[in-house]
C-alpha positions as a printed NumPy array, in Angstrom:
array([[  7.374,   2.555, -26.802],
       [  5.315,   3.156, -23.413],
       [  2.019,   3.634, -23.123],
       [  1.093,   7.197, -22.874],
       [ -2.06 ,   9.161, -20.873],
       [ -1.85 ,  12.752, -21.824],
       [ -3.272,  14.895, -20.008],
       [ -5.059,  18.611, -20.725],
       [ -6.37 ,  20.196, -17.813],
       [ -8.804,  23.339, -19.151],
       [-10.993,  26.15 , -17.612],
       [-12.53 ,  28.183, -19.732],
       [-10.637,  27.766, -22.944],
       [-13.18 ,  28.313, -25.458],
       [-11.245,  30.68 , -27.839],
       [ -7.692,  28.183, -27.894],
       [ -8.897,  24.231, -26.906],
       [-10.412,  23.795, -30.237],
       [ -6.916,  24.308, -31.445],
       [ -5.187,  22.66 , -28.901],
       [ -7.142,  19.333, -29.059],
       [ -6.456,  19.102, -33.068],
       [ -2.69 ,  19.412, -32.569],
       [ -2.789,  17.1  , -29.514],
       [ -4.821,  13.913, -32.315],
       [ -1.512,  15.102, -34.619],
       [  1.297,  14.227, -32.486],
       [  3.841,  11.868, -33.81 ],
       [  3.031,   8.402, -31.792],
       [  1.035,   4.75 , -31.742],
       [ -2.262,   5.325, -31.651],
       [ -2.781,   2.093, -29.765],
       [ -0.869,   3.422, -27.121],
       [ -1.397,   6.79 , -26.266],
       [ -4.978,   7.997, -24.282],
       [ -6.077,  11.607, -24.04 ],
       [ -8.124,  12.694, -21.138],
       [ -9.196,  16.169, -20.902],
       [-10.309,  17.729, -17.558],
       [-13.177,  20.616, -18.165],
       [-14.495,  20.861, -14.659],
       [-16.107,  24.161, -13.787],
       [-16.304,  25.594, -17.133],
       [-18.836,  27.598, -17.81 ],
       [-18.686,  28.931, -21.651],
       [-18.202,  26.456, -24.616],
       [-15.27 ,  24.409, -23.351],
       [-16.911,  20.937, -22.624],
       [-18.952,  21.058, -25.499],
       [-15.937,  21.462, -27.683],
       [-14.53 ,  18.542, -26.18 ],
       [-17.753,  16.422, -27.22 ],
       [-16.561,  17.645, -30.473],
       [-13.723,  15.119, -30.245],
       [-15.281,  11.583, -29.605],
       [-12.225,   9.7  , -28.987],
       [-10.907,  12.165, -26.279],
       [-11.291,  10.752, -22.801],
       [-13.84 ,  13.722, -21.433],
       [-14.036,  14.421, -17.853],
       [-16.347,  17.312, -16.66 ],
       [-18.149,  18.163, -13.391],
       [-19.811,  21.075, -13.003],
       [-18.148,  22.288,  -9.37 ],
       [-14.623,  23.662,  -9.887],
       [-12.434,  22.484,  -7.497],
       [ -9.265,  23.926,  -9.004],
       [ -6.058,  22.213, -11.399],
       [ -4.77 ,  19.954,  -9.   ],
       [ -7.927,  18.829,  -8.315],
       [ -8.865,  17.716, -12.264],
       [ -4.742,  16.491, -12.758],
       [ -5.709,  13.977,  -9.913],
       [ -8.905,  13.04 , -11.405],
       [ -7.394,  13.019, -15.261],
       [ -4.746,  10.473, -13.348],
       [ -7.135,   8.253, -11.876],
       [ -9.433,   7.826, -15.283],
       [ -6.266,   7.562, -17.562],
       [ -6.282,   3.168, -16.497],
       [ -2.765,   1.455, -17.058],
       [ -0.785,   3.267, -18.858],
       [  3.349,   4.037, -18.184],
       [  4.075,   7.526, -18.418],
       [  1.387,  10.268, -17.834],
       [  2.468,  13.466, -19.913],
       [  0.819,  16.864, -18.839],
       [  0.506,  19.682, -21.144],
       [ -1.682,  23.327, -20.647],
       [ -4.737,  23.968, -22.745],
       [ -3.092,  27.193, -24.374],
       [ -0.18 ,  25.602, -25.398],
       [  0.895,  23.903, -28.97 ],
       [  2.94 ,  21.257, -29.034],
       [  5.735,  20.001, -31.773],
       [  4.533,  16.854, -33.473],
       [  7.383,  15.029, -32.438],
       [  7.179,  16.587, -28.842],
       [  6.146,  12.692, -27.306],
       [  8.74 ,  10.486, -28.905],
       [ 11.469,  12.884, -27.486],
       [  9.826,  12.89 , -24.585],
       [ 10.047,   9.046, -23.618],
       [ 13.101,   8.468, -24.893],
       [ 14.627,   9.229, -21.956],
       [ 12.396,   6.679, -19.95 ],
       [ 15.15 ,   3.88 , -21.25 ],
       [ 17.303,   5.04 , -18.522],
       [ 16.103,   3.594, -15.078],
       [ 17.211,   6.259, -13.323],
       [ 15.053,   8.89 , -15.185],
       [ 11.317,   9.362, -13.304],
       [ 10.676,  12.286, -15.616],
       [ 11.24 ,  14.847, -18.527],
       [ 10.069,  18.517, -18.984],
       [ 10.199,  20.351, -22.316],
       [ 10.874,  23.629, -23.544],
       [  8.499,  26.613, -22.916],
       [  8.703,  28.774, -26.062],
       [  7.334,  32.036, -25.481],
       [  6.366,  33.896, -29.165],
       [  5.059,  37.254, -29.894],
       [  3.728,  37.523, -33.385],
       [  2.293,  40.713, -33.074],
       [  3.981,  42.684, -30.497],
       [  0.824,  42.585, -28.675],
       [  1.794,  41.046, -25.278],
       [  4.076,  42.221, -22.505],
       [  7.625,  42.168, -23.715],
       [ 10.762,  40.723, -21.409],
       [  9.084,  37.46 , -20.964],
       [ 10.078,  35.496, -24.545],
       [ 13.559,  36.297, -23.659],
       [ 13.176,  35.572, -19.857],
       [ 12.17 ,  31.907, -21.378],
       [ 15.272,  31.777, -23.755],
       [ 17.524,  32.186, -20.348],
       [ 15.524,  29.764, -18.437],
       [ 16.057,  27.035, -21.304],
       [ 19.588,  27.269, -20.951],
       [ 19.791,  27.268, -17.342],
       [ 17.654,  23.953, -17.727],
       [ 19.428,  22.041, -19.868],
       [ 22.61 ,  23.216, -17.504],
       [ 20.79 ,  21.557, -14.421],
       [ 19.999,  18.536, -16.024],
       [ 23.783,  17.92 , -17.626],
       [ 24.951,  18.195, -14.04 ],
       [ 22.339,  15.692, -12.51 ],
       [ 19.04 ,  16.687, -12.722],
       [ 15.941,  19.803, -13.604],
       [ 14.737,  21.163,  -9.765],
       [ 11.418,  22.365, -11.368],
       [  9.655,  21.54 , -14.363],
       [  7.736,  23.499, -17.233],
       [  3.986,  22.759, -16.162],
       [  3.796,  23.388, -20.289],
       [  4.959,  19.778, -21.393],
       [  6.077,  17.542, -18.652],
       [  6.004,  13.986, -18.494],
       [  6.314,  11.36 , -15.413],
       [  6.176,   7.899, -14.695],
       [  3.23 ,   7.083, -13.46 ],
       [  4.422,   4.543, -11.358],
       [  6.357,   7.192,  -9.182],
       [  2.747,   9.805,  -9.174],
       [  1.197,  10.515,  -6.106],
       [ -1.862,  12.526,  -5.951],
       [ -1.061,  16.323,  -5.432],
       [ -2.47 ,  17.985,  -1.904],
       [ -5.036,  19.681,  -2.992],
       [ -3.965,  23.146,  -1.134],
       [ -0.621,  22.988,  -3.301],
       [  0.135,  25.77 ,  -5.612],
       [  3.039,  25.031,  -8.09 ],
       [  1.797,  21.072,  -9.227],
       [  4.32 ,  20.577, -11.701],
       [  7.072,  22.042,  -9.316],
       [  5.82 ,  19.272,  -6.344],
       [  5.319,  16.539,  -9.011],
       [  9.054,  17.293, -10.053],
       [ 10.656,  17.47 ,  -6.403],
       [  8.732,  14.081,  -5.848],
       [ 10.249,  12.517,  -8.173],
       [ 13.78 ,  13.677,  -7.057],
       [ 13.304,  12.861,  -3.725],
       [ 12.567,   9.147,  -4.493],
       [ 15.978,   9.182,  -5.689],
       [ 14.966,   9.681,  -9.628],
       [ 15.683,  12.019, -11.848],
       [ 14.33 ,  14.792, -14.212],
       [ 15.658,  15.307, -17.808],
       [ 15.245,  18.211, -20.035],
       [ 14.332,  17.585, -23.865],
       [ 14.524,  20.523, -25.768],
       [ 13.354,  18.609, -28.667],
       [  9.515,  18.698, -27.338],
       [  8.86 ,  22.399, -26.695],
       [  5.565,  24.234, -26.644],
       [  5.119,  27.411, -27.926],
       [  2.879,  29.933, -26.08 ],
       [  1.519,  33.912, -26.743],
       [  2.815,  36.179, -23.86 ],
       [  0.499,  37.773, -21.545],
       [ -1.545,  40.983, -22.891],
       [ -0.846,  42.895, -19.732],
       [  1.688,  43.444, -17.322],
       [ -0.554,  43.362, -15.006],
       [ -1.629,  39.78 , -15.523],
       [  1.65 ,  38.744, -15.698],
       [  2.844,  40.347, -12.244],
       [ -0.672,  38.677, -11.407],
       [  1.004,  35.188, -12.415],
       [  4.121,  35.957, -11.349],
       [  2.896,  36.635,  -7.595],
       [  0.969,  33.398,  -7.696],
       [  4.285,  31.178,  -8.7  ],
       [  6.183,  33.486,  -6.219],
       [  3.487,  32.592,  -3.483],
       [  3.925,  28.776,  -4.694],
       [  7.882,  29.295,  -4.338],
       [  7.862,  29.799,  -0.875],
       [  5.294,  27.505,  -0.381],
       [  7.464,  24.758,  -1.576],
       [ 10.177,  25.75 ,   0.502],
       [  7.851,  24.054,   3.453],
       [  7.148,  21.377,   1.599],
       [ 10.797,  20.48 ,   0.422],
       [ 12.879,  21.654,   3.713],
       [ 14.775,  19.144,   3.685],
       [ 16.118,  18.445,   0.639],
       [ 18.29 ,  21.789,   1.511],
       [ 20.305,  19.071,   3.211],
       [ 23.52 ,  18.636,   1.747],
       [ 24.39 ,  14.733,   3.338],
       [ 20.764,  13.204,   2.149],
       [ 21.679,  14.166,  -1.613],
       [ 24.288,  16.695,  -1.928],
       [ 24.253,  17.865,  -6.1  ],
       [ 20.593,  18.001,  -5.639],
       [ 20.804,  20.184,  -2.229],
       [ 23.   ,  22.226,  -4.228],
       [ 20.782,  22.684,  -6.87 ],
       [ 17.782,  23.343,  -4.931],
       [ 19.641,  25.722,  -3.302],
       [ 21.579,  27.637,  -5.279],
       [ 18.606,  27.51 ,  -8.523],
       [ 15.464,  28.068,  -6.321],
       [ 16.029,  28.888,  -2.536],
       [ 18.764,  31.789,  -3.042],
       [ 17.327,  32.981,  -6.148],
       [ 13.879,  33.007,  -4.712],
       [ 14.799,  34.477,  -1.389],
       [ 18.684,  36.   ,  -1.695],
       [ 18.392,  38.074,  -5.11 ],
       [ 15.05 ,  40.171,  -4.591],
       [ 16.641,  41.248,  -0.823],
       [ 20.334,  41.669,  -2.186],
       [ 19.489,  44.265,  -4.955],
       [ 18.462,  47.021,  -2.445],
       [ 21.192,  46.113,  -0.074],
       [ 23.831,  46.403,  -2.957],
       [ 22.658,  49.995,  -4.186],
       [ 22.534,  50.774,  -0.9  ],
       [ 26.195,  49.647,   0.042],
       [ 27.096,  51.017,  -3.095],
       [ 25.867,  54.377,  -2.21 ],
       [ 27.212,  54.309,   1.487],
       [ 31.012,  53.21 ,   0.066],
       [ 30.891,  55.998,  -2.972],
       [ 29.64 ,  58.999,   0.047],
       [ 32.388,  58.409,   2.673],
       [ 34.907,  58.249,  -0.285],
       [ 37.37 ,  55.535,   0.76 ],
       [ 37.655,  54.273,  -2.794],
       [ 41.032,  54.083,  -3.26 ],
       [ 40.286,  52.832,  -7.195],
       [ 37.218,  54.313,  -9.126],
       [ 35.868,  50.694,  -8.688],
       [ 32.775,  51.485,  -6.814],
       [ 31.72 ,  54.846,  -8.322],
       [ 32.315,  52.616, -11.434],
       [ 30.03 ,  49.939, -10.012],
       [ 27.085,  53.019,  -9.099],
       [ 27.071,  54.353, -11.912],
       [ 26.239,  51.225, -13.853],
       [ 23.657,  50.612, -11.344],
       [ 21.982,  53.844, -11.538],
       [ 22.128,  53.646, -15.329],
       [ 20.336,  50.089, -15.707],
       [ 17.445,  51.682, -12.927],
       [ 16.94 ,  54.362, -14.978],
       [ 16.644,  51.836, -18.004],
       [ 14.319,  50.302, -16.146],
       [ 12.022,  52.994, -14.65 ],
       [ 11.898,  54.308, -18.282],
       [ 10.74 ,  50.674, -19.585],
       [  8.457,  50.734, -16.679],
       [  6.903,  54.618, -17.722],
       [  6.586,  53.229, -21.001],
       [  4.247,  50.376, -19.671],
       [  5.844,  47.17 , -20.173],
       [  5.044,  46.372, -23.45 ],
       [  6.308,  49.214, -25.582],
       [  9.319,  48.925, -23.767],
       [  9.75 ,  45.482, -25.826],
       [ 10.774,  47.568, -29.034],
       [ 14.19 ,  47.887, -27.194],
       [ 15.639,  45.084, -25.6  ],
       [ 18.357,  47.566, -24.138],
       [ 14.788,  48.882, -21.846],
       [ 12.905,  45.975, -21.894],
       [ 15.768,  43.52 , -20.231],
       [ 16.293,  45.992, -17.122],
       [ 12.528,  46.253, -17.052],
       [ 11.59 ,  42.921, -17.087],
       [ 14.45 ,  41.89 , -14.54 ],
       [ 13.015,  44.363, -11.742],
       [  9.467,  43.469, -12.465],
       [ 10.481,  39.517, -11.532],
       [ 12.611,  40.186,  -8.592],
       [  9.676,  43.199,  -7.355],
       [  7.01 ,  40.025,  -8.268],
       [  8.87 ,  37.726,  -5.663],
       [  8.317,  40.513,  -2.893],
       [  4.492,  40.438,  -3.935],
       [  3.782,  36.601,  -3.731],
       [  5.478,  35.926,  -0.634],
       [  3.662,  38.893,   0.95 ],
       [  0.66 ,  37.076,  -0.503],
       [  1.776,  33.507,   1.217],
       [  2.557,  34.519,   4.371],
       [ -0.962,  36.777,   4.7  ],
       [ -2.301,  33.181,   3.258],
       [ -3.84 ,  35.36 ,   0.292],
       [ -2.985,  33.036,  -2.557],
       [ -5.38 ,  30.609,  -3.268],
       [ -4.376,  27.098,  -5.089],
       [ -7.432,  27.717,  -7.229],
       [ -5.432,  29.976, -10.054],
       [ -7.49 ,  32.8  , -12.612],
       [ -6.71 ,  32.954, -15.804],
       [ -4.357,  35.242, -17.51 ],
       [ -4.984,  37.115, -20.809],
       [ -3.337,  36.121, -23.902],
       [ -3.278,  38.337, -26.99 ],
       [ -6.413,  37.157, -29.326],
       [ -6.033,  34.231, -31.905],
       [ -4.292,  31.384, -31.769],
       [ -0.707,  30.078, -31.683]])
């Protein structure tokens, strides 16, 4: 089995780490070869003394806070000679087998690194409602890209790489786990899904803080786009072109501007009347029913909508697509900082 460094970057998480640093000592693997290092850097409540808590935890704290990528390139550096560096988020709690399914895959040569599953729970209907099942339909759409060659984006959650194929993040980028991913495909590797190591996670309180997230991965999105231009061409690597197209460039940039321009069509074709079948007053009227679906989810503020998934589904759907709008707005004014705030969970642990 290989060597493990795994890695918990935290700000500020006096009310979960606690938690989070127990179930990390539980996981299923060799002692002898697994080293945690845990990044506290800026913290200013009880975070890093919690950590001292833990004496065989590899602690790393300075008091400036420099932001995430920042402390993942500093955890990297401290974690010594190890094979595969696995990353997982301070408010998350892992499965205890979540590592050996993990670097299983790393028999394969061609695999540089595996993301788990991002489990989204709500035990007590206090958070905003849309995004556990949001999470469900990203799962499958994973484990679809990586049966036809390989995951164009990683959960940040529970992701694992070899270190041999890291390099140190720029510290200006946004999405880390999304540029540590594309790295890896574009030296030729690729990225497996394990659903067997998932996380599970408590939504945010507000839907507020998560259009506040939302923006900020939007913002990172388009950022990326920069970053990754050219793996849009189709003769360097053609399946993973397509992929990067079709699962993050078009759905990033080509669904948010097609809804409007739909309804809109949809409305000009059902005025002048040159239907000759009842196909696009058919086509409106489903439209106009799943905006009213959604405008009512949206008057009911987000999270009571969640008592109906009939509301909440429309709801949640607009609020994504309206979230895009809002973090490239934010990217091209050059308003989204790499340096990311926290975002409420409902109280307690998960």
């Amino acid at each position: 089995m290989p060597t493990i460094a795994f890695i918990v970057a935290a700000y500020n998480e006096e009310h979960v780490l606690a938690e989070k640093l127990k179930n990390s000592l539980e996981l299923e693997y060799p002692a002898d070869k697994i080293r945690i290092v845990v990044v506290t850097d800026g913290s200013t409540d009880g975070t890093a003394q919690i950590v001292s808590g833990f004496p065989s935890i590899i602690h790393l704290h300075q008091p400036e806070r420099m932001g995430k990528v920042a402390a993942v390139n500093r955890a990297v550096a401290a974690s010594g000679e190890v094979d595969v560096l696995v990353f997982s988020d301070a408010n998350t709690i892992l499965n205890k087998e979540a590592l050996i399914r993990l670097v299983k895959h790393y028999n394969n040569p061609a695999t540089g690194a595996v993301s788990g599953e991002k489990r989204v729970i709500d035990l007590r209907g206090s958070g905003v409602r849309g995004e556990s099942f949001y999470w469900r339909y990203e799962s499958v759409l994973k484990k679809l890209d990586a049966e036809f060659y390989t995951l164009v984006g990683a959960a940040g959650e529970i992701f694992s790489v070899r270190k041999s194929l890291y390099e140190p993040v720029p510290e200006q980028v946004i999405l880390d786990d999304f540029y540590i991913s594309l790295k890896v495909c574009e030296k030729g590797f690729q990225v497996k899904y394990e659903p067997g190591a998932f996380t599970f996670e408590l939504p945010s309180v507000t839907i507020h803080d998560e259009a506040e997230r939302k923006a900020r991965i939007s913002a990172g999105a388009f950022q990326a786009m920069i970053y990754f231009a050219h793996l849009m061409n189709p003769f360097r690597n053609a399946k993973l072109s397509f992929q990067y197209l079709s699962r993050r460039v078009f759905r990033w940039v080509i669904c948010p501007l097609a809804l409007p321009v739909i309804l809109l069509l949809n409305l000009c074709f059902f005025i002048s009347k040159t239907d000759p079948i009842p196909l696009f007053s058919i086509m409106l009227s489903i439209q106009v029913v799943f905006y009213f679906l959604a405008l009512l989810g949206w008057g009911l503020g987000g999270t009571a909508a969640g008592k109906n998934k009939v509301i909440h589904i429309p709801y949640y759907f607009l609020f994504m697509n309206k979230s895009v709008w809002y973090g490239f707005f934010r990217f091209i004014n050059g308003r989204q900082s790499a340096i990311w705030e926290k975002v409420k969970r409902p109280a307690g642990g998960t």
